[in-house]
C-alpha positions in Angstrom: 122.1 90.5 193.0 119.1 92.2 190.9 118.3 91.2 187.4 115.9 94.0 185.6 113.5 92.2 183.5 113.5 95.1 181.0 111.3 97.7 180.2 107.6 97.8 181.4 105.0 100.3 179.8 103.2 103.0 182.4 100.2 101.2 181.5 101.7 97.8 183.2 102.3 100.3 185.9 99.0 101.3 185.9 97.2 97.9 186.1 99.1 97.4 189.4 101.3 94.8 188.4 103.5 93.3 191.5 107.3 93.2 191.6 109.3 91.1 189.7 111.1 88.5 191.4 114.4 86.9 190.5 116.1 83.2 190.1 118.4 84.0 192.7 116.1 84.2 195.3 115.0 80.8 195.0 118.8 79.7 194.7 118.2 78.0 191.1 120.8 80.5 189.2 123.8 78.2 188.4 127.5 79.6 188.0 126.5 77.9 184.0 123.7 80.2 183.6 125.8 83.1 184.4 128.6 82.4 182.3 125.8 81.4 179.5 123.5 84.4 180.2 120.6 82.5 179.3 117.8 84.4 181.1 114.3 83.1 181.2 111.5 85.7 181.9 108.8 83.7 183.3 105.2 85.3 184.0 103.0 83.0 186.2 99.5 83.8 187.2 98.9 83.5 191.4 101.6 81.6 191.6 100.5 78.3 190.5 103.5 77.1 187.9 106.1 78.8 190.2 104.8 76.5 193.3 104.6 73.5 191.4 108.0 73.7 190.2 109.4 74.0 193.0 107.1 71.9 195.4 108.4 69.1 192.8 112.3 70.0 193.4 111.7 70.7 189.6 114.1 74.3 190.2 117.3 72.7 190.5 119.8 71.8 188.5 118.9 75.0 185.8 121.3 75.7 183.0 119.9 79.0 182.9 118.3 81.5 185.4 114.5 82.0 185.9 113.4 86.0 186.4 109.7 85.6 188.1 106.7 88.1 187.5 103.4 87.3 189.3 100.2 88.6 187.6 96.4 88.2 189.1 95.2 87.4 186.0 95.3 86.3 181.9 95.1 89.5 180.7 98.0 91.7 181.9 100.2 88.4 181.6 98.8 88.6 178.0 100.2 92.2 178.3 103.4 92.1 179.5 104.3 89.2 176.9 102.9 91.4 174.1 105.4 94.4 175.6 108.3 91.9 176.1 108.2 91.9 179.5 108.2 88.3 179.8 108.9 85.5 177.4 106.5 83.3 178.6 103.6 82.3 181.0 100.7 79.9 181.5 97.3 80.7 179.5 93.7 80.0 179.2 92.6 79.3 175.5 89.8 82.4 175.6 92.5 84.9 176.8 95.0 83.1 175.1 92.9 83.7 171.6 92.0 87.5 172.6 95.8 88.3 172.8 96.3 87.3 169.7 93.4 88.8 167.8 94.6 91.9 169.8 98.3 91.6 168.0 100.3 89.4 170.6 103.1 87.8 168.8 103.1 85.1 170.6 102.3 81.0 170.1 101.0 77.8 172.5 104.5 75.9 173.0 102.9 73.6 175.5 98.9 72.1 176.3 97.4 71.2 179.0 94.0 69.9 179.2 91.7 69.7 182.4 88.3 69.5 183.8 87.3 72.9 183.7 84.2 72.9 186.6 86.3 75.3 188.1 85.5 78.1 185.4 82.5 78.9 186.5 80.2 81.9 186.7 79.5 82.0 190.8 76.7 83.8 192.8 76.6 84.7 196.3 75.4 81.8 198.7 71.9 83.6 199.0 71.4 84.0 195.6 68.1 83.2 194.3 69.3 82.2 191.0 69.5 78.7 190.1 69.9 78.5 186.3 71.8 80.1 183.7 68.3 80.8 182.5 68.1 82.7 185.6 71.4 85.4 184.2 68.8 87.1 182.2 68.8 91.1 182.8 72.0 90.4 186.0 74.9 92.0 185.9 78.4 89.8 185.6 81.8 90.5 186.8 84.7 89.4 185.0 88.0 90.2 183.2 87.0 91.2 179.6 88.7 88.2 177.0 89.6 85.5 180.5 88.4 82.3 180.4 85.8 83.7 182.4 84.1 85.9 180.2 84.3 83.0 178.2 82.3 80.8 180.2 79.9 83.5 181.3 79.6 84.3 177.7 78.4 80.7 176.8 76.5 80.0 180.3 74.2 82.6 178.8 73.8 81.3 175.0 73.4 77.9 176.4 70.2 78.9 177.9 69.4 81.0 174.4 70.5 84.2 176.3 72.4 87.2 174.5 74.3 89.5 176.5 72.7 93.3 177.5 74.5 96.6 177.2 75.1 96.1 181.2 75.6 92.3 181.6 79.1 92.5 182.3 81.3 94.9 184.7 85.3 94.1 183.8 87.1 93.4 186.9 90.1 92.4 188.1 89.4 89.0 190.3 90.1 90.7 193.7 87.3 93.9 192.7 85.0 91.4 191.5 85.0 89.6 194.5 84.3 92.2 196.4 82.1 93.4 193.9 80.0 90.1 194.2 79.9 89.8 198.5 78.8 93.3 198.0 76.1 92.9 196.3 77.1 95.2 193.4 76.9 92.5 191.1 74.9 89.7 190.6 77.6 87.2 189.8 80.6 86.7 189.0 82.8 84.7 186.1 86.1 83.5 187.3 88.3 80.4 187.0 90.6 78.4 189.6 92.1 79.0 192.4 89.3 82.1 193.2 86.7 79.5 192.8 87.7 77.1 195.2 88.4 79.9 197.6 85.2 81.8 197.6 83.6 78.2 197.5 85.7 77.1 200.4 85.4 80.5 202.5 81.4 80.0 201.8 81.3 83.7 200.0 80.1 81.9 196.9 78.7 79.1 194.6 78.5 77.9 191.1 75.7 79.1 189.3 76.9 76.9 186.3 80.6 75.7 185.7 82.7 74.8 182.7 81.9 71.4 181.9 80.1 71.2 179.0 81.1 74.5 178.3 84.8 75.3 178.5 87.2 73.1 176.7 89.6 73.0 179.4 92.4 73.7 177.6 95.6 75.9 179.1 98.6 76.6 177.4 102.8 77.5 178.2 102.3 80.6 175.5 105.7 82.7 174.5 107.2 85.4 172.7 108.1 85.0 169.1 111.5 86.6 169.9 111.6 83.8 172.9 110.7 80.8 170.4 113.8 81.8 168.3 116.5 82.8 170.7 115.7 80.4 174.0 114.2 77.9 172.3 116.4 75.1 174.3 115.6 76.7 177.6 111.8 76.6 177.1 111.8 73.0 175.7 113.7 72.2 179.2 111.3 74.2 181.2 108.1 72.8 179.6 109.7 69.0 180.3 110.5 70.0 183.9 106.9 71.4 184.3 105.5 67.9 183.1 107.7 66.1 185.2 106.6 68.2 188.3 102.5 67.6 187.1 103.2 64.0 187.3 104.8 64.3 190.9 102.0 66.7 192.5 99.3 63.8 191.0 101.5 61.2 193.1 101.9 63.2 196.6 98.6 65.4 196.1 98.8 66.1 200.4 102.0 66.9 200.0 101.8 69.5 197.2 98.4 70.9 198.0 100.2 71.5 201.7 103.3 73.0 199.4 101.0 75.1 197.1 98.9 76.5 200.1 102.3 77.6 201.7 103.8 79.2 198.6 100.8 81.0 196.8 99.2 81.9 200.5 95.6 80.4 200.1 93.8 77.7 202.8 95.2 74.3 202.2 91.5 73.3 201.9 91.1 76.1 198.4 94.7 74.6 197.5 93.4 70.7 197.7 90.4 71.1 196.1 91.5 73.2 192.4 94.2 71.0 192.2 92.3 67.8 192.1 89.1 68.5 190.4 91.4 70.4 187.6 93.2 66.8 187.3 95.8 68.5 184.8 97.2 66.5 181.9 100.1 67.8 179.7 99.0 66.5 175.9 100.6 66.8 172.2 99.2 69.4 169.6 96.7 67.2 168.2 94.1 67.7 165.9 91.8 68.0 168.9 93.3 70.6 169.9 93.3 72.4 167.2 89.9 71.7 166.6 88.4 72.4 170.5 91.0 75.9 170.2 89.0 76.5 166.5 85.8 76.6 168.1 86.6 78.9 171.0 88.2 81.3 168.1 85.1 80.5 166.3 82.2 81.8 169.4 84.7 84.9 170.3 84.2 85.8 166.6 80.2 85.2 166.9 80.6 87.0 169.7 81.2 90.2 168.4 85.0 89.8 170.0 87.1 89.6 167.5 86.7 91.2 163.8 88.0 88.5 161.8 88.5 84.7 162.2 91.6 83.3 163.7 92.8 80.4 161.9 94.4 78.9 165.3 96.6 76.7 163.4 99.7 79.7 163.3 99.3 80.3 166.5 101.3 77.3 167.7 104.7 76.1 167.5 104.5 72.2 167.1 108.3 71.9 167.9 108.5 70.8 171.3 107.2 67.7 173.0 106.9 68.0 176.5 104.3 65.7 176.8 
């Protein structure tokens, strides 16, 4: 049986957003979740959360059913949650912070922090640049407001650098791939798991990655309307989610095997993002805050965002997962 997810604008339509997947599927809808009617709209980018869920056995047992949509990338997950289309889904703190200054009503739930070498602007194996230094005058592919854009954004300020009317081409990750082996661009901006699979494939290699740069922090990000009226089922989700984190970090072959399988990328890709990201689920501390203020801060430097985001309203401090 088919659950609609509800209504999706042309333009989600338009950005080639895949199908929608169901609970049922995965055999985690429980007779109590019927009777209930406690549906969770879950967005997930490449599959990660989905596979570690239920690499971790994390899936059963639900008191409530889990409706699956799979998106490439922050942005159009940022989309569909401003449209409704899902109540929640995982999110970098650049994207995160763009949704919001573009009128998401959303809020952080949950925080992850991790190393972020894996956001990292990458340049073809032959590439004669060496340096950020070395971005002047190139041409960058990215999605406009991801973590990459991000990154790229302050690869090039860290070597005194502002962008040029034609520094950046906003791709999708699959089109700036392609763009990159192609040779149409000089380099591309991306994040985990497409940089340990172009690194892993030998297509690419970082130019300059995150650390130092990127604060590493991710979030579980949902719906105002989601907050108020599922506010139990998130709160067991986000615990389940921590629970399966602290599983994969026990059995790392076993879950980078499992996340190969389920997302469809070489084991070897799957291995490597998941232990240099060494994800750790944290409280809503003033560090937080304060590493989320300054990302706000450079988008508004930037030229990004037209006002400052006071970052403190845009998280909900009710729920302890960690």
């Amino acid at each position: 049986m088919t659950h609609p997810i509800g209504s999706i604008t042309r333009r989600h339509f338009a950005l080639g957003l895949p199908a929608i997947g169901v609970a049922a599927s995965l055999g985690v809808a429980t007779n109590t979740a019927r009777a209930q009617g406690i549906v969770l709209k879950a967005g997930d980018q490449k599959g990660g959360l989905r596979a570690l869920l239920e690499a971790a056995n994390e899936l059963q047992g639900l008191n409530y059913e889990i409706q699956w949509a799979e998106f490439p990338a922050a942005a159009p997950l940022a989309e569909a949650l401003n449209a409704d289309a899902v109540d929640f889904g995982p999110i970098g703190d650049a994207p995160l912070i763009f949704a919001l200054a573009s009128g998401a009503r959303v809020k952080a739930f949950a925080v992850n922090r991790s190393d972020p070498y894996g956001t990292a602007v990458l340049v073809r194996p032959d590439s004669t640049l060496k340096t950020a230094a070395d971005l002047k005058g190139k041409s960058i592919a990215t999605n406009r407001g991801s973590i990459g854009h991000y990154v790229a954004l302050k690869a090039l300020a860290s070597a005194g650098l502002k962008p040029e009317a034609n520094t950046f081409r906003f791709l999708p990750p699959p089109d700036a791939k392609l763009a990159l082996t192609q040779g149409a661009v000089d380099a591309w901006a991306t994040w985990e798991p497409y940089t340990a699979l172009a690194e892993t494939a030998g297509q690419a290699r970082v130019l300059v990655n995150g650390r130092g740069l990127s604060s590493g922090l991710s979030f579980l990000a949902a719906t105002d309307t989601a907050l108020a009226k599922k506010r139990d089922a998130l709160a067991d989700f986000a615990k389940r989610v921590v629970r399966a984190q602290r599983w994969s970090y026990q059995h790392v072959p076993e879950y980078s095997a499992a996340l190969a399988r389920i997302i469809g990328i070489p084991q070897e890709a799957a291995r490597l993002q998941f232990e240099r990201r060494a994800q750790n689920w944290i409280a809503v501390d003033a560090q937080v805050l304060a590493d989320q203020q300054r990302t706000a801060d450079f988008y508004l430097e930037a030229g990004l965002l037209k006002q400052r985001l006071d970052v403190k309203t845009t998280f909900d401090t009710g729920f302890s997962p960690a």
